[in-house]
VMD Tcl script that builds the backbone (N, CA, C; Angstrom):
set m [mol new atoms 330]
animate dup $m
set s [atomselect $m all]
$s set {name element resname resid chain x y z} {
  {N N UNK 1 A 93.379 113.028 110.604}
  {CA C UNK 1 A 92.026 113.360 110.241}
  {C C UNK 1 A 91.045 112.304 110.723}
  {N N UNK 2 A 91.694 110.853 110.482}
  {CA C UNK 2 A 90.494 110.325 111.064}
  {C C UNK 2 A 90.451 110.115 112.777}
  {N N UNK 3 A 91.529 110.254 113.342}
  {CA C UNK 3 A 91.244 110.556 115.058}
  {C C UNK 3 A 90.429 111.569 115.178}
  {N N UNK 4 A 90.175 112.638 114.257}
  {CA C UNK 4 A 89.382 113.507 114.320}
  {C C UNK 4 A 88.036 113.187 113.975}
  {N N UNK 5 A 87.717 112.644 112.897}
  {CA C UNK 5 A 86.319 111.961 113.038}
  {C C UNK 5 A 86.167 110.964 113.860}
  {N N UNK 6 A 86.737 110.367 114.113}
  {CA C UNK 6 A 86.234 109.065 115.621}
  {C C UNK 6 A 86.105 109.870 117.303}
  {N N UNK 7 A 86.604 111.281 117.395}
  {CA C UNK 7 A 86.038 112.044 118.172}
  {C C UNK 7 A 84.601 112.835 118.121}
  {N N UNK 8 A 84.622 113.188 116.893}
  {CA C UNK 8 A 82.933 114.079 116.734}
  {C C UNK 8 A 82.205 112.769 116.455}
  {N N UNK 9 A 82.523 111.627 116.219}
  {CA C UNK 9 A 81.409 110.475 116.259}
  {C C UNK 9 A 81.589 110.162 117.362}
  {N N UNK 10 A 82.159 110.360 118.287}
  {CA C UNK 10 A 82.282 109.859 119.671}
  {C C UNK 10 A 81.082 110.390 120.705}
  {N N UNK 11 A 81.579 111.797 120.057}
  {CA C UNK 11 A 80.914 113.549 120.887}
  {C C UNK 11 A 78.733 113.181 120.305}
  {N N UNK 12 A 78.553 112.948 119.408}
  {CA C UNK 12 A 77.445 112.641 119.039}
  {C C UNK 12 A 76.964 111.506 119.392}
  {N N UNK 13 A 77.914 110.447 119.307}
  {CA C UNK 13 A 77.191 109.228 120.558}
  {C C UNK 13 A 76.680 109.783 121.934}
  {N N UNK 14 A 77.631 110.202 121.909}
  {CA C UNK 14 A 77.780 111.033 123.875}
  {C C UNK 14 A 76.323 111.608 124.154}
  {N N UNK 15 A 75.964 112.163 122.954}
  {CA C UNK 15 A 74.868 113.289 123.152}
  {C C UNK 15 A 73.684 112.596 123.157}
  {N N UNK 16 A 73.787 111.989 121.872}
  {CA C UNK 16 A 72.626 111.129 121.860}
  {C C UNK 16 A 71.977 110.341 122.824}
  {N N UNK 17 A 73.217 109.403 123.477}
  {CA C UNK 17 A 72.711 108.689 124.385}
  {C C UNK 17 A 72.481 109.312 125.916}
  {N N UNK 18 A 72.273 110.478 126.141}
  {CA C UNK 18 A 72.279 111.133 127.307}
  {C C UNK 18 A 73.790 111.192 127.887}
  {N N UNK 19 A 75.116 110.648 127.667}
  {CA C UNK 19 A 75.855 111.032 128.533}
  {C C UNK 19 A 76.368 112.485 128.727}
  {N N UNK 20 A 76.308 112.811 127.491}
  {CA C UNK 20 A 76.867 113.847 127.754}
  {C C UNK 20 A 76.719 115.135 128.440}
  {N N UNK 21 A 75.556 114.791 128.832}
  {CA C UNK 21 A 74.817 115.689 129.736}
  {C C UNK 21 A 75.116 115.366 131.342}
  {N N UNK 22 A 75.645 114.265 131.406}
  {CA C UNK 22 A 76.635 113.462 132.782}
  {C C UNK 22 A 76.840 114.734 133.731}
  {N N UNK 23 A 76.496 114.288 134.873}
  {CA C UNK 23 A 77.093 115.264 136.033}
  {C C UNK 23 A 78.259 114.976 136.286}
  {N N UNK 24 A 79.069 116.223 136.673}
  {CA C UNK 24 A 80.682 115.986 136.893}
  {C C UNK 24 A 81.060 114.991 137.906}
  {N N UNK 25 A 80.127 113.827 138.444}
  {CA C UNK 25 A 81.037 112.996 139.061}
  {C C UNK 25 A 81.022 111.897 137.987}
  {N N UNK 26 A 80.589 111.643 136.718}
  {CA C UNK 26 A 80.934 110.982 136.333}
  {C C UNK 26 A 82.080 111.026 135.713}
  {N N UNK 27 A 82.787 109.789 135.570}
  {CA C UNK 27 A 84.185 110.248 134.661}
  {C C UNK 27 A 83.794 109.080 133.188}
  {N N UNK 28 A 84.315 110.006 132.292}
  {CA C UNK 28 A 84.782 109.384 130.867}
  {C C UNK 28 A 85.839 108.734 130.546}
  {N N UNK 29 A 86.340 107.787 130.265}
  {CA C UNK 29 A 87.667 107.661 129.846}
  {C C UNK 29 A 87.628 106.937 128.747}
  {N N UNK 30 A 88.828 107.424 127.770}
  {CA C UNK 30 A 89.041 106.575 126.628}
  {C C UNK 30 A 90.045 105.460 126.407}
  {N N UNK 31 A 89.916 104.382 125.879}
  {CA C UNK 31 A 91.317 103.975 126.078}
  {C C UNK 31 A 92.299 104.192 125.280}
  {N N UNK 32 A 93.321 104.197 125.921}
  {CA C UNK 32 A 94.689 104.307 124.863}
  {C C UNK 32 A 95.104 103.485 123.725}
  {N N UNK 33 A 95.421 101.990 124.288}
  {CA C UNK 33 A 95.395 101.123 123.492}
  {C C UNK 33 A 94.533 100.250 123.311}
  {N N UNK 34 A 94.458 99.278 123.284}
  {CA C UNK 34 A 93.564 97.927 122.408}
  {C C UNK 34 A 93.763 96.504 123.354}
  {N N UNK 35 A 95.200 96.571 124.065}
  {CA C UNK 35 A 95.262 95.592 124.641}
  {C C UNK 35 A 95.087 96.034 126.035}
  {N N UNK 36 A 95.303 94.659 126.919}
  {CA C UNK 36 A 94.423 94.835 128.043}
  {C C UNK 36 A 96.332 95.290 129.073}
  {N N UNK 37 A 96.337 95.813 130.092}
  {CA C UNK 37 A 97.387 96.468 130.831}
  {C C UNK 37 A 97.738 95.456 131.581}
  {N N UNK 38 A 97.090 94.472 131.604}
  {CA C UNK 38 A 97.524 93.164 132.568}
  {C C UNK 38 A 98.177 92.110 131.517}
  {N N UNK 39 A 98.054 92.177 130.529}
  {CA C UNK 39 A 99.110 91.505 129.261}
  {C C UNK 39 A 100.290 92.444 128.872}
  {N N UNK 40 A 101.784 92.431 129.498}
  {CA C UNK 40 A 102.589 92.977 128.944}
  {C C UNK 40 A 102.808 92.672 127.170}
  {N N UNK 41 A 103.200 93.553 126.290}
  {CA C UNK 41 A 103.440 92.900 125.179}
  {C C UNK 41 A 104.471 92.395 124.764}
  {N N UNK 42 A 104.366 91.562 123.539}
  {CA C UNK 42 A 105.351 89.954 123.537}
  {C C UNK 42 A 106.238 90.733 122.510}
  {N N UNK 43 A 105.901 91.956 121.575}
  {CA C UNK 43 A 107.006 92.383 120.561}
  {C C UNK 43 A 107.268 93.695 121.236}
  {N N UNK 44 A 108.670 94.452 120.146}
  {CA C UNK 44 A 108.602 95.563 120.415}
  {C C UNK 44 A 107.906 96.700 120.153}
  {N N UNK 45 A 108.003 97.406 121.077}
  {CA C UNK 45 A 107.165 98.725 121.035}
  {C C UNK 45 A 107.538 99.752 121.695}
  {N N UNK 46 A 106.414 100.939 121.380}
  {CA C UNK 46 A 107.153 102.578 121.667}
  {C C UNK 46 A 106.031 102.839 122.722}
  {N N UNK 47 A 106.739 103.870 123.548}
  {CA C UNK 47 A 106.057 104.317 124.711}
  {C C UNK 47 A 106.550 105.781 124.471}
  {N N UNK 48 A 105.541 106.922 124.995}
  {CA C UNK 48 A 105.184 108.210 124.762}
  {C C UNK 48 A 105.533 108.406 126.200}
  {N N UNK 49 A 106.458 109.059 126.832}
  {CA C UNK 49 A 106.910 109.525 127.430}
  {C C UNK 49 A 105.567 110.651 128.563}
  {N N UNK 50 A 105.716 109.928 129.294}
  {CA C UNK 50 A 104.109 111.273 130.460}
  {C C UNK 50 A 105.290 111.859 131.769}
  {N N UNK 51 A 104.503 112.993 131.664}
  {CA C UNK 51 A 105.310 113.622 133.252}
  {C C UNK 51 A 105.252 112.908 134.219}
  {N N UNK 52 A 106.743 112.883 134.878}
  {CA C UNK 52 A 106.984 112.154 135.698}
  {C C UNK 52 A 107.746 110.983 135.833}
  {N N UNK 53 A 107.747 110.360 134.082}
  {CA C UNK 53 A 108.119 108.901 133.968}
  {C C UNK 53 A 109.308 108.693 134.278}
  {N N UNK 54 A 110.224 107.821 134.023}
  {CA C UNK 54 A 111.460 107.836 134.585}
  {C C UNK 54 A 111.889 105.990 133.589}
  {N N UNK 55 A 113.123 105.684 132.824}
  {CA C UNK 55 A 113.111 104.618 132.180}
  {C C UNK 55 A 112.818 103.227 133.501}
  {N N UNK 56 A 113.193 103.597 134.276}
  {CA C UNK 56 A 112.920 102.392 135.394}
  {C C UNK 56 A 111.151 102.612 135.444}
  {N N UNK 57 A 110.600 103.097 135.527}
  {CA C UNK 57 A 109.206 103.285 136.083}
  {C C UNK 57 A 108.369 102.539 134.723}
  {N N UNK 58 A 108.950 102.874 133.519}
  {CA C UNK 58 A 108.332 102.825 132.406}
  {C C UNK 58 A 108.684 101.206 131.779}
  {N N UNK 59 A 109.773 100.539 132.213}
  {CA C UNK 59 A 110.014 99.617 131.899}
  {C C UNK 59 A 109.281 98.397 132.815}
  {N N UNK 60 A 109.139 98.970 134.021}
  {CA C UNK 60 A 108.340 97.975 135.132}
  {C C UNK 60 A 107.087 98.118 134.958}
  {N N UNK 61 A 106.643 99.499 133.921}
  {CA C UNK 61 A 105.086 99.250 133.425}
  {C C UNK 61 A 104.916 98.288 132.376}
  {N N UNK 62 A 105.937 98.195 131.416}
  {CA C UNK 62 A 105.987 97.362 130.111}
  {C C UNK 62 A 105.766 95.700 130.479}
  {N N UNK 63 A 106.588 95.997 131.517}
  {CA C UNK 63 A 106.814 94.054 132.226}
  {C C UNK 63 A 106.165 93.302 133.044}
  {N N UNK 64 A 105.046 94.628 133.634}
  {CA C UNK 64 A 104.140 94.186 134.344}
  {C C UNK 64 A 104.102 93.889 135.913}
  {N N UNK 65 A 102.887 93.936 136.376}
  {CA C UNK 65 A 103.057 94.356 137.577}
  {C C UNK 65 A 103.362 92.665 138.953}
  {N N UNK 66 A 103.642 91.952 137.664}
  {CA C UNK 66 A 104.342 90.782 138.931}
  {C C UNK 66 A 105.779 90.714 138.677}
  {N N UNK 67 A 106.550 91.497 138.238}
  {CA C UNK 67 A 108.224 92.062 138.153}
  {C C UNK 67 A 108.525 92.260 138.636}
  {N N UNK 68 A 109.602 91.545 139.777}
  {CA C UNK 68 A 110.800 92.083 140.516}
  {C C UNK 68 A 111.797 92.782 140.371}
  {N N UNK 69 A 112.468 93.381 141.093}
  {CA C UNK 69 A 113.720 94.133 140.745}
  {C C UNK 69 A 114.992 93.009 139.923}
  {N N UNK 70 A 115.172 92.410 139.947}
  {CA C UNK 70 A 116.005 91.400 139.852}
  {C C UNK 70 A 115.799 90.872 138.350}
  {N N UNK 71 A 114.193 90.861 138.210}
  {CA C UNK 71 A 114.122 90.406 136.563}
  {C C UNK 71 A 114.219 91.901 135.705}
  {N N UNK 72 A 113.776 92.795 136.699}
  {CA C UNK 72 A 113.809 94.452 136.040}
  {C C UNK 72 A 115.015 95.120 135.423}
  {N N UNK 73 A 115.935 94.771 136.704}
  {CA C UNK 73 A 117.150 95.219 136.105}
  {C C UNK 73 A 117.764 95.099 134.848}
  {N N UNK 74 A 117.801 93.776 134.358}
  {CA C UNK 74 A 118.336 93.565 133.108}
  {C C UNK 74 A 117.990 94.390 131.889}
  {N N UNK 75 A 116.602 93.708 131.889}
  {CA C UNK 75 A 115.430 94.682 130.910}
  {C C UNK 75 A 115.860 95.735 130.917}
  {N N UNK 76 A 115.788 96.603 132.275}
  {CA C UNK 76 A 115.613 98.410 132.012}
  {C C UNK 76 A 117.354 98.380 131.324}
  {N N UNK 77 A 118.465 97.376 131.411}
  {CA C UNK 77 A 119.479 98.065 131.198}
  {C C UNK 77 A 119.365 98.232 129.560}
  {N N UNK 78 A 118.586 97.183 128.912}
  {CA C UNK 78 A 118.836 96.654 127.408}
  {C C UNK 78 A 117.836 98.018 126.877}
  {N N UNK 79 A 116.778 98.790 127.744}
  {CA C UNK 79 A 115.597 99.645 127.045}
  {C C UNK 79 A 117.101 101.147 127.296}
  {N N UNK 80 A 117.940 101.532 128.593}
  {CA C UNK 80 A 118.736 102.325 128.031}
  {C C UNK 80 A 119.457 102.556 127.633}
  {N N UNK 81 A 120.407 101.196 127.165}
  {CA C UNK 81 A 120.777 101.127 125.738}
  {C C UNK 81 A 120.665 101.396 124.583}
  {N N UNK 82 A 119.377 100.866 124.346}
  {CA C UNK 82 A 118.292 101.235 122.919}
  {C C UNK 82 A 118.296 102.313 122.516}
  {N N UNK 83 A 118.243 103.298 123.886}
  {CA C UNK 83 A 117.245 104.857 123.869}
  {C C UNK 83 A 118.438 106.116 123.860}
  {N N UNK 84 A 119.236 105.559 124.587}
  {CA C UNK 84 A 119.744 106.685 124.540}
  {C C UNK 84 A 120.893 107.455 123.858}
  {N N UNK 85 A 120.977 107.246 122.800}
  {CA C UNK 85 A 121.710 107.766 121.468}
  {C C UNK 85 A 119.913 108.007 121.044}
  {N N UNK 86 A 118.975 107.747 121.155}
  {CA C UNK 86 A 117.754 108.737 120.632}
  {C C UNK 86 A 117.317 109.687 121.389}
  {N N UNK 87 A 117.384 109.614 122.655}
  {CA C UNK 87 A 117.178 110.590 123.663}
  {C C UNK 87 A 117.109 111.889 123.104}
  {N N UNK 88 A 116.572 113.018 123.300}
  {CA C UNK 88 A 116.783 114.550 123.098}
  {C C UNK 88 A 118.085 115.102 123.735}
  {N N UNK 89 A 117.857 114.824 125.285}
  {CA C UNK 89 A 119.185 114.910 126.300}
  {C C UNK 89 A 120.126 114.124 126.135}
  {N N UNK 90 A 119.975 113.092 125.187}
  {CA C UNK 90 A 121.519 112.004 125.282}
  {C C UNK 90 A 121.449 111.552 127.040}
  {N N UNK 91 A 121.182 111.812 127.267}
  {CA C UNK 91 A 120.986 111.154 129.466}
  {C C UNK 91 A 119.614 110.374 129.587}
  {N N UNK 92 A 120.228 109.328 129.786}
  {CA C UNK 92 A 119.073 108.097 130.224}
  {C C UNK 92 A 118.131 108.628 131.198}
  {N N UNK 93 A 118.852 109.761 132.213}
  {CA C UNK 93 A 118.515 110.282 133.511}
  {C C UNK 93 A 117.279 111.253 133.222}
  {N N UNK 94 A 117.190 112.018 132.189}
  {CA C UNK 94 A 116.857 113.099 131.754}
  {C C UNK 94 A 115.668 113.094 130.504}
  {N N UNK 95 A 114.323 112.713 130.816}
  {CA C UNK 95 A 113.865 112.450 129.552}
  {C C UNK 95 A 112.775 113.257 129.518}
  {N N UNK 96 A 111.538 113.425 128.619}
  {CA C UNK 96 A 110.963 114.704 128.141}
  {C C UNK 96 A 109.758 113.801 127.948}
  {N N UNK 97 A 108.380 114.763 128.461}
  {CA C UNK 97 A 107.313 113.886 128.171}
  {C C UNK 97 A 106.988 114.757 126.571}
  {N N UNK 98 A 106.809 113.575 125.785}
  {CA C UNK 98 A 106.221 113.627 124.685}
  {C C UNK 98 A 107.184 112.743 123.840}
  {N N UNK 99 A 108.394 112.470 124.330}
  {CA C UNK 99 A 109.738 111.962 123.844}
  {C C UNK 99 A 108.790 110.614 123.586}
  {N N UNK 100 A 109.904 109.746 122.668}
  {CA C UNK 100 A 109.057 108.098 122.060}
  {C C UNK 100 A 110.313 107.201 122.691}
  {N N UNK 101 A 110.053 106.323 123.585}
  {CA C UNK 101 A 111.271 105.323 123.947}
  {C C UNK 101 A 110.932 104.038 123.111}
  {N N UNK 102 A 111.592 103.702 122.807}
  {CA C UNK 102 A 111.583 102.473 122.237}
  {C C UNK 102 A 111.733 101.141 123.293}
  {N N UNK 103 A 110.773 100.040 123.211}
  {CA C UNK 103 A 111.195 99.192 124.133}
  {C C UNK 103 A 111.156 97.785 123.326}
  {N N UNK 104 A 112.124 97.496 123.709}
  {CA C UNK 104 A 112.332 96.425 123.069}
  {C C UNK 104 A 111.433 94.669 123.783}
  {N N UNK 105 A 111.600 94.161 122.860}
  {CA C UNK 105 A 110.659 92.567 123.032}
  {C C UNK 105 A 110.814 92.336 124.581}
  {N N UNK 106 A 110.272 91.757 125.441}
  {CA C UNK 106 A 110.425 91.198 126.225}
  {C C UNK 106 A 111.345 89.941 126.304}
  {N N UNK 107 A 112.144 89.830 126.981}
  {CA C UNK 107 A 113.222 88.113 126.530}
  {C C UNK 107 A 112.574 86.916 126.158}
  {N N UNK 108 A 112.035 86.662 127.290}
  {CA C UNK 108 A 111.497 85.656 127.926}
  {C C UNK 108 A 110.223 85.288 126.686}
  {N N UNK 109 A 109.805 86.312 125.418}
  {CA C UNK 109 A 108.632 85.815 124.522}
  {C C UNK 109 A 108.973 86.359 123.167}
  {N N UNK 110 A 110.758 86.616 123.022}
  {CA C UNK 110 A 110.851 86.563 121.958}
  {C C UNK 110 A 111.072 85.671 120.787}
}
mol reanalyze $m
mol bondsrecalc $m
mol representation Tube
mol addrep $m
């Protein structure tokens, strides 16, 4: 309920302040989270599964974008560990957008 009021207070900012009347090249975006995408995070946390993702893709987003394969590997092995006795498919290979992976701490800042 209240994601729902922080949208119609959103939608009435919008209006008020002229955007919403925006020509379609402008774009809107909201953010997802709170922290910034260039700070991987230091505890664990859940990731919402989007079309397309794949546990390797999703774990090299978690770790950030100066991650090599070499520091990746480990990580992604310990996130399909975690996941997959929760999986829907039981297959690390096989995952579902809307599914919740769990990712665990980063090593190196636990």
């Amino acid at each position: 309920m209240l994601r729902v009021l922080a949208i119609v207070s959103l939608v009435a900012l919008l209006m008020a302040t002229g955007v919403a009347g925006a020509s379609p090249a402008h774009r809107i975006t909201l953010p997802v989270t709170v922290t910034s995408p260039n700070d991987p995070p230091s505890e664990a946390d859940s990731v919402v599964v989007a079309r397309g993702d794949h546990l390797w893709k999703i774990s090299a987003r978690h770790l950030g974008p100066a991650v090599d394969a070499d520091q990746l590997a480990p990580y992604w092995r310990e996130v399909v560990d975690v996941n997959t006795p929760r999986l829907r498919s039981g297959d690390p290979d096989l995952i579902y957008p809307g599914e919740v992976v769990e990712m665990p701490a980063i090593p190196e800042r636990r």
